[in-house]
MMTF fields as JSON, N, C-alpha, C and O atoms, coordinates in Angstrom:
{
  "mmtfVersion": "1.0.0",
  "mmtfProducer": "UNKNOWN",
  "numBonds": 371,
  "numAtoms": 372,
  "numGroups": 93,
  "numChains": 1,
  "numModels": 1,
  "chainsPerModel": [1],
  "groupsPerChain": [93],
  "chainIdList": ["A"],
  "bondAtomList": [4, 2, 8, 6, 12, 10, 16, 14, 20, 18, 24, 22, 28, 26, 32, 30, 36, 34, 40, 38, 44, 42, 48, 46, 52, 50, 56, 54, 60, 58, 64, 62, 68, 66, 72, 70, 76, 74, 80, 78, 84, 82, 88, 86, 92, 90, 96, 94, 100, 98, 104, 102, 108, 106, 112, 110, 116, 114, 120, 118, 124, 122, 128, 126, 132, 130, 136, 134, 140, 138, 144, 142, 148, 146, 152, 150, 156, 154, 160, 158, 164, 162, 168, 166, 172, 170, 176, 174, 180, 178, 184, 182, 188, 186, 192, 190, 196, 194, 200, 198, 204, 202, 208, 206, 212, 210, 216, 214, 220, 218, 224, 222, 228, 226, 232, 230, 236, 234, 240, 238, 244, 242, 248, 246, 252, 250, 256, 254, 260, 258, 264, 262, 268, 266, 272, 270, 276, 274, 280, 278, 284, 282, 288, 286, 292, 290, 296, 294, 300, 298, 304, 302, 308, 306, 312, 310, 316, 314, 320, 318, 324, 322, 328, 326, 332, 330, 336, 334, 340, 338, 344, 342, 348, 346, 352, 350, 356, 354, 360, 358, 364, 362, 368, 366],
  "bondOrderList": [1, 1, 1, 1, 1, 1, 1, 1, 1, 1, 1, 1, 1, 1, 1, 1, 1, 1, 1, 1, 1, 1, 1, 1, 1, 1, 1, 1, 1, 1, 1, 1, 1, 1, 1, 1, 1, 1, 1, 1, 1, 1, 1, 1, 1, 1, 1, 1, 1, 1, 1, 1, 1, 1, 1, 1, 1, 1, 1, 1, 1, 1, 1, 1, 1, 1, 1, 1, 1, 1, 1, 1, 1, 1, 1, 1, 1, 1, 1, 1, 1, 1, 1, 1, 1, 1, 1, 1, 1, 1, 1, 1],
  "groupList": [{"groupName": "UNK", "atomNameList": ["N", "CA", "C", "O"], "elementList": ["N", "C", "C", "O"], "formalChargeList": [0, 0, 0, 0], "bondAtomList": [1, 0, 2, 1, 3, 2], "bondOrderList": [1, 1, 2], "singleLetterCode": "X", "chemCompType": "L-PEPTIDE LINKING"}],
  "groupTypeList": [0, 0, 0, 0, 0, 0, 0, 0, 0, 0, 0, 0, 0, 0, 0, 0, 0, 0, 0, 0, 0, 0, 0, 0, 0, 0, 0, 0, 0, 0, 0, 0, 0, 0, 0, 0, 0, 0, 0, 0, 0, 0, 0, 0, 0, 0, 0, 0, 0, 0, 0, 0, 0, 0, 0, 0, 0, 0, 0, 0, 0, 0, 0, 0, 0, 0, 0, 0, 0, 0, 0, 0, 0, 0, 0, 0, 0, 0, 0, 0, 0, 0, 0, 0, 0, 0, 0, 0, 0, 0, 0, 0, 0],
  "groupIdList": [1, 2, 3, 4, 5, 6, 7, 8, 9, 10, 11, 12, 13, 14, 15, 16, 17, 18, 19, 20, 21, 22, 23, 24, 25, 26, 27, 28, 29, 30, 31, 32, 33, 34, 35, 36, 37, 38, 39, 40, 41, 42, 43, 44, 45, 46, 47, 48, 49, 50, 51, 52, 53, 54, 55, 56, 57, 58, 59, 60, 61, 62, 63, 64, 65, 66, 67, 68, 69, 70, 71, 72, 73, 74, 75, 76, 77, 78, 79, 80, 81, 82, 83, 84, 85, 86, 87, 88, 89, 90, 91, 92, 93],
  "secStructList": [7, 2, 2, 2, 2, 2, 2, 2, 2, 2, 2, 2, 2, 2, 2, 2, 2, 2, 2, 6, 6, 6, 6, 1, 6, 6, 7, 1, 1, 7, 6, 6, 6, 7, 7, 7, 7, 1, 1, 7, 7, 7, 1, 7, 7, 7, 4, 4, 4, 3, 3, 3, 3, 3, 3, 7, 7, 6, 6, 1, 1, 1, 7, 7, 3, 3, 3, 3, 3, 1, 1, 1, 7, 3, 3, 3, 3, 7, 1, 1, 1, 2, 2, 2, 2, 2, 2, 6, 6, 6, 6, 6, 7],
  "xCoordList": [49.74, 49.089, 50.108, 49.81, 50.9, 52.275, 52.838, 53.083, 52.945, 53.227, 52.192, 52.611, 51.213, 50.486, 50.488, 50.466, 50.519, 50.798, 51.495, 51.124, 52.854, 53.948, 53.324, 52.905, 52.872, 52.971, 51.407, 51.255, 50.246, 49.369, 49.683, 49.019, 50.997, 51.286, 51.967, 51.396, 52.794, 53.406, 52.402, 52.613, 51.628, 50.234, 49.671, 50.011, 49.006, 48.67, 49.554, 49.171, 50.387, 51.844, 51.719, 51.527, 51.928, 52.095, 50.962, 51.108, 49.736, 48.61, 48.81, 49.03, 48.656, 48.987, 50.024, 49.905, 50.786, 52.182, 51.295, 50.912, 50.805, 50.236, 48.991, 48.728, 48.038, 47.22, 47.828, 47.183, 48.705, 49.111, 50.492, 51.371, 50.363, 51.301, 50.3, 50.365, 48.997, 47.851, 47.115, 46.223, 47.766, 47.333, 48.046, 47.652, 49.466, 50.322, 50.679, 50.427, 51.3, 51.989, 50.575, 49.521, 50.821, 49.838, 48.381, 47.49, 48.482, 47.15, 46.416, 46.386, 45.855, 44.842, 43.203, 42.98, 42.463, 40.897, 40.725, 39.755, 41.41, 41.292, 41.916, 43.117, 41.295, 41.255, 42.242, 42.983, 42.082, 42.646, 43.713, 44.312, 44.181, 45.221, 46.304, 47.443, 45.909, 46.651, 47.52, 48.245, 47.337, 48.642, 50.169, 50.426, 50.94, 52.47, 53.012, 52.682, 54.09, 54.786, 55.876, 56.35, 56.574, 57.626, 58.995, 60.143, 58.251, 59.329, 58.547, 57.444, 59.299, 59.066, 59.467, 60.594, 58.966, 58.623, 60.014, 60.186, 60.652, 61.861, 62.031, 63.084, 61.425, 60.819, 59.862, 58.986, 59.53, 58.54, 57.686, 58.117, 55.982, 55.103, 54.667, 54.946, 53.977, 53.686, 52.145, 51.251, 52.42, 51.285, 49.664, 48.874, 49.606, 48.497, 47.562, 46.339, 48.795, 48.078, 48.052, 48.177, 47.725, 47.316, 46.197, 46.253, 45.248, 44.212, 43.418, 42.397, 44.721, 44.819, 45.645, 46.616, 45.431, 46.533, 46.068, 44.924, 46.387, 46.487, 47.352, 47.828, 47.769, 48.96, 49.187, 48.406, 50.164, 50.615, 50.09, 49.98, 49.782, 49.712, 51.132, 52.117, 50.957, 52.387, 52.788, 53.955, 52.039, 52.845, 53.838, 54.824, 53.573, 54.635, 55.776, 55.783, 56.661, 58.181, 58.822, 59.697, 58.421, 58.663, 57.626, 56.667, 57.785, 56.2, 56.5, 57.517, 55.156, 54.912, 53.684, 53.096, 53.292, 52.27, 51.672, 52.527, 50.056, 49.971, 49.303, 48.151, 50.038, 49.32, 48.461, 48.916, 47.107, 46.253, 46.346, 45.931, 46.579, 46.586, 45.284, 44.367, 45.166, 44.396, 43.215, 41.986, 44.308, 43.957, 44.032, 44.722, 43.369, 43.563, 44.56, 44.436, 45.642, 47.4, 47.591, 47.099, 48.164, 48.362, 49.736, 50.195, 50.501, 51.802, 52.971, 53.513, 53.119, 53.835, 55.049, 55.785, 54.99, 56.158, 56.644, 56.0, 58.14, 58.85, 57.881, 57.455, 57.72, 56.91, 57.974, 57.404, 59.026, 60.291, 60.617, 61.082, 60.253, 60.942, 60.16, 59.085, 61.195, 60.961, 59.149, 57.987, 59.672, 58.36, 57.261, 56.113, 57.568, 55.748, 55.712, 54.814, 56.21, 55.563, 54.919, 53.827, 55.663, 54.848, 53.65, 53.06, 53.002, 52.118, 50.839, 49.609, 51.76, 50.442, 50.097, 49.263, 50.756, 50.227, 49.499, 48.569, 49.489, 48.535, 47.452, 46.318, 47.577, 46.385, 45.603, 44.378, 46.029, 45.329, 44.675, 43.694, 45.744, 44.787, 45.011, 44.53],
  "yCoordList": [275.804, 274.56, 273.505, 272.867, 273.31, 272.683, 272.601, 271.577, 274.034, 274.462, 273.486, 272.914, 273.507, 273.52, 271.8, 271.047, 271.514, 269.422, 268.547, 267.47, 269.383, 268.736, 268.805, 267.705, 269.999, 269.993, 268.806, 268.14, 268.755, 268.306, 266.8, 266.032, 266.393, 265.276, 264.706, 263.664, 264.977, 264.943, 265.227, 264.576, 265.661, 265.514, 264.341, 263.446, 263.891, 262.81, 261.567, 260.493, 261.778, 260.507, 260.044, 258.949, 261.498, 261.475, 261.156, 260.97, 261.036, 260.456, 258.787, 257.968, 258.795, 257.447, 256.466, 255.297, 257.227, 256.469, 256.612, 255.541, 257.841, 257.342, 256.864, 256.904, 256.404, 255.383, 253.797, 252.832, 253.722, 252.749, 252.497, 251.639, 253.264, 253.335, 253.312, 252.289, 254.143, 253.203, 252.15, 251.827, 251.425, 249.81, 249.089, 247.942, 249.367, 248.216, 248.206, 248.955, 247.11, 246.63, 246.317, 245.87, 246.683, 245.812, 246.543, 246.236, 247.753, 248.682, 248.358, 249.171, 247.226, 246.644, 247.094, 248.068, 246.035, 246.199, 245.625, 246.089, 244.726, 244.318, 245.549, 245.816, 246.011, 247.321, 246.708, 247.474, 245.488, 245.535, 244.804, 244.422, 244.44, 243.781, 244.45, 243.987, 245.672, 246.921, 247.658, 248.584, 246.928, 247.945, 247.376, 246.173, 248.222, 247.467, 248.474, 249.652, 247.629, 248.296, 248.77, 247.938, 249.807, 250.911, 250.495, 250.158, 250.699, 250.541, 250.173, 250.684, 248.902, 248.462, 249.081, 249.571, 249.185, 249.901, 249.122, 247.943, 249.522, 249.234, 248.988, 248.472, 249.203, 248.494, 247.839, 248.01, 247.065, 246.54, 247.274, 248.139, 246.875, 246.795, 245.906, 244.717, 246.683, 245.392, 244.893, 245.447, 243.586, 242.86, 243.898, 244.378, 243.966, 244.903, 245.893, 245.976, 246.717, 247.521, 247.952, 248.94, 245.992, 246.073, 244.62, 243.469, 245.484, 244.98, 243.867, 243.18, 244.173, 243.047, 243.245, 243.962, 242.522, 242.589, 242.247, 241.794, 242.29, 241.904, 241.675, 242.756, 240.628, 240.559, 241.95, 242.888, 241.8, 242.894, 241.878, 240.667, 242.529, 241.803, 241.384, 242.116, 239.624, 238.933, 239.716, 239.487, 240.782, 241.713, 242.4, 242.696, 242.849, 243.87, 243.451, 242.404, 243.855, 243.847, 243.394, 242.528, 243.93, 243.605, 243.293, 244.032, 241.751, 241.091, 242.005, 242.571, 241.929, 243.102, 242.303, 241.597, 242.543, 242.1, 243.872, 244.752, 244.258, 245.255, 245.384, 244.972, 246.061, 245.818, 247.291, 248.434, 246.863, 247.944, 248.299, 247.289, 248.964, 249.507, 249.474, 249.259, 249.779, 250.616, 251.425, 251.484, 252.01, 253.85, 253.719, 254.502, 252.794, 252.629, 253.432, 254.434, 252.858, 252.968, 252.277, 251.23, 252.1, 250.897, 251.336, 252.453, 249.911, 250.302, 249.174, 248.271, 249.178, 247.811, 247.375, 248.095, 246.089, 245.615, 244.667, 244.553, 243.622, 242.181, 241.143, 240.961, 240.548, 239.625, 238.378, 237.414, 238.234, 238.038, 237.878, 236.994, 238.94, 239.353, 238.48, 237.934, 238.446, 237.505, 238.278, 237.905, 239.244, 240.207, 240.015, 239.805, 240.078, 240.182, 239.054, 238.777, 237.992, 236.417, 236.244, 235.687, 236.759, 236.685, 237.175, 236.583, 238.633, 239.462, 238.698, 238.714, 238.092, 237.529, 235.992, 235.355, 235.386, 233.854, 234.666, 233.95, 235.838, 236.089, 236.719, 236.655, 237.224, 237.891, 236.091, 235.991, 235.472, 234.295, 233.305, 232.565, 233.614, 232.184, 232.475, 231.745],
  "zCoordList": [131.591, 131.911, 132.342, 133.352, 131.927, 131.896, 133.576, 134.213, 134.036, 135.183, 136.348, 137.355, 136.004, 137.426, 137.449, 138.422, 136.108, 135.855, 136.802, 137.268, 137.052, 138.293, 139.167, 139.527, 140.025, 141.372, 141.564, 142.588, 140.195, 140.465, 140.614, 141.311, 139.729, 139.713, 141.041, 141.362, 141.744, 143.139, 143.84, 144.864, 143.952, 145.307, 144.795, 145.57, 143.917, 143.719, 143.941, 144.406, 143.668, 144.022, 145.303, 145.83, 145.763, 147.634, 148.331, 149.539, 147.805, 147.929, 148.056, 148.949, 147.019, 146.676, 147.738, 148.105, 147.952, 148.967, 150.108, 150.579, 150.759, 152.063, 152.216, 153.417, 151.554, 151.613, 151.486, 151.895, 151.075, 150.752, 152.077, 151.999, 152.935, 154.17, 154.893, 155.575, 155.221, 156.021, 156.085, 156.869, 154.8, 155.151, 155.292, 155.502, 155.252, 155.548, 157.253, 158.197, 157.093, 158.48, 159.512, 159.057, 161.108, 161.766, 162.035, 162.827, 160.967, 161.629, 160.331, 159.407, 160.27, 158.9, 159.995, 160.715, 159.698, 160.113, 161.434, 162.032, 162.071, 163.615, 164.522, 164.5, 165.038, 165.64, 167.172, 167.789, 167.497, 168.936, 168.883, 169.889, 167.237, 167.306, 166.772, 166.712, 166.338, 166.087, 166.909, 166.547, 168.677, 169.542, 169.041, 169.008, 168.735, 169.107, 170.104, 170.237, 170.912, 172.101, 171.603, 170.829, 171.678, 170.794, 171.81, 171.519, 173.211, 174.035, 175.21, 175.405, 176.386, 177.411, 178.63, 178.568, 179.555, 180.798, 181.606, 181.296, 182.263, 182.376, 184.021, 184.397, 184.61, 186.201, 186.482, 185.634, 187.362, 187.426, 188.237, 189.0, 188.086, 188.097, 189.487, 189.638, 190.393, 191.687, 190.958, 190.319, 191.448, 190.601, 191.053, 190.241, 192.343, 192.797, 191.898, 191.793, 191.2, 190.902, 189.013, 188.289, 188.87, 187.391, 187.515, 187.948, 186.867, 186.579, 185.5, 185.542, 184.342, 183.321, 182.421, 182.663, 180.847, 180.388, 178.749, 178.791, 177.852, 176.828, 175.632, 175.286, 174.814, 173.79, 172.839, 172.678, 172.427, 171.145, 170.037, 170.231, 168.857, 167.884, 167.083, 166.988, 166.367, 166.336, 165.174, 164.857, 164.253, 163.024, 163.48, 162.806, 165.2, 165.451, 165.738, 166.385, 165.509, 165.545, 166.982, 166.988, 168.065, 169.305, 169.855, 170.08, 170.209, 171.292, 172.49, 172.889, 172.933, 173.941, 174.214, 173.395, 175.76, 176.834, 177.111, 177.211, 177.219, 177.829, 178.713, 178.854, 179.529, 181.233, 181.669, 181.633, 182.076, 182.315, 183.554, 184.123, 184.272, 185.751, 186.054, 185.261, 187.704, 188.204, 187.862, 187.881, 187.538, 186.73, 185.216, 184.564, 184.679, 183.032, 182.517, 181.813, 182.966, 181.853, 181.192, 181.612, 180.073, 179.506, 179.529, 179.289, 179.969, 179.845, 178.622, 179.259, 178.001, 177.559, 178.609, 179.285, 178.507, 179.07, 178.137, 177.094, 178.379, 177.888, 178.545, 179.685, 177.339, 178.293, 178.565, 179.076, 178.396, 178.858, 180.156, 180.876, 180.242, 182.122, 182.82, 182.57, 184.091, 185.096, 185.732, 185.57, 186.327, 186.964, 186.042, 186.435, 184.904, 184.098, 184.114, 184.91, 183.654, 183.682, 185.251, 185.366, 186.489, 187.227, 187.683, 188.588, 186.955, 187.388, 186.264, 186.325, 185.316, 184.471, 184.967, 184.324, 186.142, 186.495, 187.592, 187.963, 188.288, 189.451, 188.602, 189.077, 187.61, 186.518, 186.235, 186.303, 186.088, 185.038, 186.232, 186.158, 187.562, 188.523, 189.918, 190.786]
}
């Protein structure tokens, strides 16, 4: 009986840790404020052939802008850069 106690005890542990790792950080209950950008797209983008755009949420670590193509891509970019500040004043007006 003794025997089977540990391993029952470490699955339950490890339980425990990853529920408690699916609620932290930015993936809580707002479903669309849950993207973060890992890494930014490292050329630009001709304004043409993106269609819109939306923020990263401010939990994530690196602000990130995401730009929808065309062809529904989502790509992250800096919203930094010279090029995306411009593809988002022809997105906005």
């Amino acid at each position: 009986m003794a025997g089977l106690q540990t391993p029952l005890l470490a699955a339950l542990l490890l339980l425990a840790l990853a529920l408690q790792a699916a609620e932290a950080g930015p993936y809580g209950a707002n479903v669309e404020d849950s993207v973060c950008c890992h890494h930014h797209v490292r050329h630009p983008l001709p304004h043409r052939l993106v269609k819109g755009f939306h923020w990263t949420s401010d939990s994530c670590r690196r602000p990130g802008v995401v730009l929808l193509t065309l062809r529904d891509r989502k790509i992250c970019a800096d919203p930094r850069a010279h090029w995306v500040r411009r593809v988002l004043q022809k997105l906005d007006g």
